[in-house]
C-alpha positions in Angstrom: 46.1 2.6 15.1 45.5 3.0 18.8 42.6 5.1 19.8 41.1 6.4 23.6 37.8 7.4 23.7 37.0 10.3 25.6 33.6 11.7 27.2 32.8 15.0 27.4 32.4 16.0 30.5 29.3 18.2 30.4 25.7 17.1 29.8 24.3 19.0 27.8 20.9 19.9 27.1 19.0 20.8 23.8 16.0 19.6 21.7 16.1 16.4 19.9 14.2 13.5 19.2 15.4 10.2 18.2 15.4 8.8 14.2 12.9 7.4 12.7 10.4 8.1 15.5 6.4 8.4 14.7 5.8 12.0 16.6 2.5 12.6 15.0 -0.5 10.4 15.4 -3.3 10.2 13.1 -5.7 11.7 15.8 -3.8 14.8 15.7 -4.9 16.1 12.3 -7.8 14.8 9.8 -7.3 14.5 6.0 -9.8 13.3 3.9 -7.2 10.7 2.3 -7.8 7.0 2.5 -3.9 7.0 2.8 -1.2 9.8 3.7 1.9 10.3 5.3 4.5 13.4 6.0 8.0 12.9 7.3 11.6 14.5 7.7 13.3 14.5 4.5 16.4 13.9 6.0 16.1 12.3 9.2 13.0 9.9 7.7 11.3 10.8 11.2 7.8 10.6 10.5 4.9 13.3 11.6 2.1 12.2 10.4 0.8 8.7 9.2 -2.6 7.0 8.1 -2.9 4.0 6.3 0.4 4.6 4.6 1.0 0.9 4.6 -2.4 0.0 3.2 -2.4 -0.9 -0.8 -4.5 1.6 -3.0 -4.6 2.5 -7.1 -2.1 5.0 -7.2 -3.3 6.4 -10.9 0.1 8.8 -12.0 2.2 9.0 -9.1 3.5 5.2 -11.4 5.5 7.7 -12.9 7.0 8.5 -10.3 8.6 5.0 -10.6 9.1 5.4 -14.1 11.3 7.9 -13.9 12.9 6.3 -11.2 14.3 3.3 -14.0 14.4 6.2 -17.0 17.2 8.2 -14.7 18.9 5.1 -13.9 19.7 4.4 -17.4 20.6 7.7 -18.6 23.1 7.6 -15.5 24.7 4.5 -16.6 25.0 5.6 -20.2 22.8 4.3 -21.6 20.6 6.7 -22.5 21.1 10.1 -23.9 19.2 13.0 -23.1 19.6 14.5 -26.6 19.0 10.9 -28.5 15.9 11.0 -30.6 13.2 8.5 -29.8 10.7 7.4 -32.3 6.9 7.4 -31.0 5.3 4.0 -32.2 1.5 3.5 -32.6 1.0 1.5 -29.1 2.6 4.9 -27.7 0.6 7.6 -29.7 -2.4 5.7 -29.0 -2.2 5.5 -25.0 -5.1 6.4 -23.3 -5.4 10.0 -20.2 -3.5 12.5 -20.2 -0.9 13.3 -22.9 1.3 15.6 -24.8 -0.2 14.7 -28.5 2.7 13.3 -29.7 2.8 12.3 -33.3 2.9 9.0 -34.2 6.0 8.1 -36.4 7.7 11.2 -35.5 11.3 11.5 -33.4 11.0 13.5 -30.0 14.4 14.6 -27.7 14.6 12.0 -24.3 14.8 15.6 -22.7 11.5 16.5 -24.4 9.7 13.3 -23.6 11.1 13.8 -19.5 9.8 17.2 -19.4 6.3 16.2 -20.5 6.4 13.4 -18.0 7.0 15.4 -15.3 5.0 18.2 -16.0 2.1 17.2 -17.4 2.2 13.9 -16.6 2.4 12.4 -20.1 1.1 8.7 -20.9 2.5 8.8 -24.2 5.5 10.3 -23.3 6.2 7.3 -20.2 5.4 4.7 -22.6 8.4 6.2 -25.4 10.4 6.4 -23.1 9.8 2.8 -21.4 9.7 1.6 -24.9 13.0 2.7 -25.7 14.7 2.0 -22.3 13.6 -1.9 -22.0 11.9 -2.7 -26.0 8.7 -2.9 -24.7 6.3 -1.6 -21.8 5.7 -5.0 -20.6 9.2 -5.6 -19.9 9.5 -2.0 -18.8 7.0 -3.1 -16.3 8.4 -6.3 -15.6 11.7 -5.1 -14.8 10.2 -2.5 -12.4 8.6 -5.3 -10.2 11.9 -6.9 -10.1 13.5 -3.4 -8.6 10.5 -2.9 -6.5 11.2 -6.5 -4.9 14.9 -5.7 -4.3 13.9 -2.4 -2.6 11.5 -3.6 -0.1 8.6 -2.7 -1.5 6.2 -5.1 -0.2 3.3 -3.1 -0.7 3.5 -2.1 -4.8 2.9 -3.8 -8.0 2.6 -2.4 -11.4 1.0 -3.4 -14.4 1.8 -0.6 -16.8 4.1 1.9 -16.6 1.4 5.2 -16.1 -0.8 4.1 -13.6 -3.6 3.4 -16.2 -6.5 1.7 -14.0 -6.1 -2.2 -13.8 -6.5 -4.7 -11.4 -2.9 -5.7 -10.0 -1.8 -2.2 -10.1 -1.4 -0.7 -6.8 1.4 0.6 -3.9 1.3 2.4 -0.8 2.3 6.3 0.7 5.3 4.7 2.7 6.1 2.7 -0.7 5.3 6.1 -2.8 7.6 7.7 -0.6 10.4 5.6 -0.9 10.6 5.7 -4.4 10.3 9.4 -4.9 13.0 9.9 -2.3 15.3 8.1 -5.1 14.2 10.7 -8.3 13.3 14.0 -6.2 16.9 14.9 -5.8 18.4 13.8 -9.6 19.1 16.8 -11.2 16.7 16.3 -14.4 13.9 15.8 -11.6 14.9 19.1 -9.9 15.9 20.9 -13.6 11.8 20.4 -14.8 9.5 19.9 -11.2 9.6 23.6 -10.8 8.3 23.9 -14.8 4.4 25.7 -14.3 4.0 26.3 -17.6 6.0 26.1 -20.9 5.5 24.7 -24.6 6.2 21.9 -26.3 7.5 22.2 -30.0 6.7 19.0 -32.1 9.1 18.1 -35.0 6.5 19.4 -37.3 6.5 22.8 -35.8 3.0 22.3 -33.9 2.9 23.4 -30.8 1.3 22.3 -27.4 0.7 24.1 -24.3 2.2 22.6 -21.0 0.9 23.3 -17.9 2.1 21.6 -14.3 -0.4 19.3 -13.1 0.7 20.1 -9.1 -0.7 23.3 -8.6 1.2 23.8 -5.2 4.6 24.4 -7.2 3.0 28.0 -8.0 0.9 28.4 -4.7 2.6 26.7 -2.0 6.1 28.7 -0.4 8.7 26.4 -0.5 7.2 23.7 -2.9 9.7 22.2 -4.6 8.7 19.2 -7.0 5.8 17.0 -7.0 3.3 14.2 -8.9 -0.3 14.5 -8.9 -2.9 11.2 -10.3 -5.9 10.6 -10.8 -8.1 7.9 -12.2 -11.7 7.2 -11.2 -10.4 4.2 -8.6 -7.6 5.8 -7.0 -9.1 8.9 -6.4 -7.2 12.2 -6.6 -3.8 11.5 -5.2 -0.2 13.8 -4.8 3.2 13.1 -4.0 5.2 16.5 -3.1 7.7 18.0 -1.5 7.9 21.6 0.1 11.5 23.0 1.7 11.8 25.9 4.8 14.1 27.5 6.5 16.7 24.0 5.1 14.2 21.5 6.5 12.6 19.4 3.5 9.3 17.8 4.4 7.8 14.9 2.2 4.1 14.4 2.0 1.9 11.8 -0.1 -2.0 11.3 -0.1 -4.2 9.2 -1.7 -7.5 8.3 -2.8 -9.0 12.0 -1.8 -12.5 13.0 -3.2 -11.7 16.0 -5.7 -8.4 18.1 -6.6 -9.7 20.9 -4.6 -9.4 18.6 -1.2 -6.0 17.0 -2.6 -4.0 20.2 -2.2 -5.8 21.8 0.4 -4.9 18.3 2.6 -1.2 18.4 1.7 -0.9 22.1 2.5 -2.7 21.4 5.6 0.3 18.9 6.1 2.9 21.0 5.5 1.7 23.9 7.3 1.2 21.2 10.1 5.4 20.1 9.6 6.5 23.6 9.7 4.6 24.8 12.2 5.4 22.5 14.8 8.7 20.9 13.9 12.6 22.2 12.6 15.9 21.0 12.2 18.1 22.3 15.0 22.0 22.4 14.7 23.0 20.5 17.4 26.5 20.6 16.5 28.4 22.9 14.2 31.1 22.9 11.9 32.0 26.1 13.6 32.8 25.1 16.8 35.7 22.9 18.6 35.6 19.8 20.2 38.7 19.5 21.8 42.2 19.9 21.5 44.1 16.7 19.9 48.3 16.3 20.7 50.1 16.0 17.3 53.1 13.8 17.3 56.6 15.1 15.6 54.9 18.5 14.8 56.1 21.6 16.1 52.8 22.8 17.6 51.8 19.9 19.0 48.4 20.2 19.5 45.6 21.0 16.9 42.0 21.9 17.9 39.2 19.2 16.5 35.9 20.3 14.3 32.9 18.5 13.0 33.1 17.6 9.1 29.6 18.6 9.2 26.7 19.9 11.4 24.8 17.3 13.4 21.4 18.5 12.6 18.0 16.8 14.7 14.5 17.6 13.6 12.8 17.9 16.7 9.2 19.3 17.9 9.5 22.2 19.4 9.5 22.6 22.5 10.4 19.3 23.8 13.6 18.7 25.5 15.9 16.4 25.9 19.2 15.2 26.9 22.0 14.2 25.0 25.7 13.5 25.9 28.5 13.9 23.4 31.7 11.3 23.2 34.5 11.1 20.7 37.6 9.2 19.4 40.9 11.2 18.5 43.5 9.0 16.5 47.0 8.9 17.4 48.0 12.0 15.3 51.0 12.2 13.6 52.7 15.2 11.9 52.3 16.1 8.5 48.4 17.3 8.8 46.9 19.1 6.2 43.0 21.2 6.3 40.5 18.4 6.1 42.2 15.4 7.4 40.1 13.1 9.7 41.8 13.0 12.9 38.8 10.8 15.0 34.9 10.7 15.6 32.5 12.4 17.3 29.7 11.3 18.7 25.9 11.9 19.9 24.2 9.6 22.7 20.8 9.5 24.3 19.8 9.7 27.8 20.2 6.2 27.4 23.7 6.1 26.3 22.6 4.9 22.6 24.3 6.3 19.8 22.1 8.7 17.7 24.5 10.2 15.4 28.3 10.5 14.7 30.3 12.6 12.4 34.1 12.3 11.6 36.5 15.1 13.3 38.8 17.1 11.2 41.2 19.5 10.9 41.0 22.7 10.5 44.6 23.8 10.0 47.9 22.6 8.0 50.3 21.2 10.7 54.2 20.6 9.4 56.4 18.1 10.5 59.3 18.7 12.3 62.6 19.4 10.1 65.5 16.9 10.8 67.4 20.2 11.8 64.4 20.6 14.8 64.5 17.0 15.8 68.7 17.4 16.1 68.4 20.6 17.7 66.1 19.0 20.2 68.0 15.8 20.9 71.4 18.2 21.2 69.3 20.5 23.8 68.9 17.2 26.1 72.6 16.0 25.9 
């Protein structure tokens, strides 16, 4: 189908920054992390960085990852949420933090994933990893495999809960990266926000639960997070905090106590919100031009975004930005919804930022045979 671009004629000014951009430098704040990093949710545009490529023990936020391959199998069916999984010795026995489960006896997958998450379970992640691949070594071994496949040059795992050993390390950006694949999964979001609750043992015993990331009940807009700690890695968190619909994602490592560990990620966020947001630059709500609609009897149709354009930007810088788009060749019948081109945002230096398909926002009929007869009689 033939298509003419079009340039809107205006210029138009507003703040944005490009993608991906580092707009923070280290020597703007000071954390006491041997590693951190903050960034954009949604844009990945970082704001603050230090170390984050550097390998470092990472102590529990290796759940993170866990969870990451636990997800992935209940997703593909292969795991039921309400199957019953049976706690072996190697399991029961695992060293750190724990729910106290009971060797021999059969917990809920849901159970064992709540525990994990909010109380960062070792007994629970090694059930689970157990049950998901037969064993914890090939648990482990097959979470290498996915790390290799998503990049992640900088991580390598030895167990499955961040128990201290040798070869058992990753980075922020790597941390990141992988809690960008669980923090949206709805068993993720359905337990992060847990602060305290209970967990009932098949023999009736019962043990208190509490949420290892303090900022869900003391930071506005804290949504989910991992803490870990071991003796080599330091005091470390993984969390993410949403405002005003701009998600920020922070990570620090290796910080002295837990005192400093949440102070330093508040100190991050405060920093994000305070000096960044995510700007509409274009809206669903507003035209972008008028489009001619073949064998229709209106024969136009005005042209909307499928979905804001949204740039997080520092505030108070400006830039320039210029706006093009592609209509298709139009045809009669149209219906609410249907893509009619794309629209599109440029730099100052003519480089494609972002694009969004154009819809419609009305139902257009097609001429009747009676209309098009009518018309061709009006001519003769």
């Amino acid at each position: 189908m033939k298509k003419v671009i079009y340039t809107l004629i205006a210029i138009l000014t507003f703040l944005c920054l490009p993608n991906f951009a580092t707009v923070a430098h280290a020597e703007e704040m000071n954390t006491s992390a041997k590693a951190a990093l903050l960034y954009d949710y949604k844009s990945g545009t970082e704001v603050y960085a230090k170390n984050a490529d550097k390998r470092y023990p990472i102590a529990s936020m290796s759940k993170l990852a866990s969870l990451m391959l636990i997800f992935e199998t209940i997703d593909e069916g292969k795991l039921d949420e309400e199957e019953l999984v049976t706690i072996s010795q190697h399991a029961a026995d695992t060293e750190g933090s724990s729910a106290f489960l009971d060797k021999g006896s059969k917990y809920k997958v849901s159970d064992l994933i709540m525990t994990v998450i909010v109380c960062s379970a070792n007994d629970s992640t090694v059930a689970l990893a157990e049950r998901v691949m037969g064993s914890e070594q090939a648990f482990v071994e097959e979470l290498n495999s996915r790390f290799e496949k998503m990049g992640l040059k900088d991580t390598s795992f030895v167990n499955c809960t961040g128990l201290p050993a040798a070869d058992h390390y990753s980075s922020a950006r790597d941390i990141a990266k992988i809690y960008e694949k669980i923090c949206e999964h709805r068993l993720y979001k359905k337990y992060s926000k847990i602060w305290m609750t209970e967990l009932v043992h098949p023999s009736g015993r019962k043990t208190d639960i509490v949420n290892t990331n303090r900022l869900i009940k003391f930071y506005e807009g804290c949504d989910s997070g991992k803490t870990g700690f071991t003796n080599d890695a330091g005091y470390c968190l993984s969390a993410s905090a949403t405002r005003g619909g701009m998600r920020l994602i922070g990570v620090v490592m290796g910080e002295p106590d837990s005192k400093t560990r949440f102070k330093d990620m508040t100190n991050l966020f405060n920093y994000g919100f305070n000096n960044f947001e995510n700007k509409v630059v274009i809206s669903t709500k507003n035209a972008i031009c008028e489009a001619e609609v073949k064998n229709s009897t209106t024969k136009s149709l005005f042209a909307y975004p499928k979905e804001d354009i949204v740039k997080f930007v520092k505030k108070g810088t400006e830039l320039k930005y210029s706006l093009e788009y592609r209509l298709n060749t139009i045809k009669a019948p149209v219906k609410i919804g249907d893509e009619v081109g794309q629209l599109y945002v440029l730099d100052e230096n003519n480089i494609v930022t972002s694009q969004v398909p154009l819809v419609s926002h009305e139902d257009i009929k097609a001429k009747t045979f009676k209309e098009m007869f009518d018309k061709i009689i009006k001519k003769i």
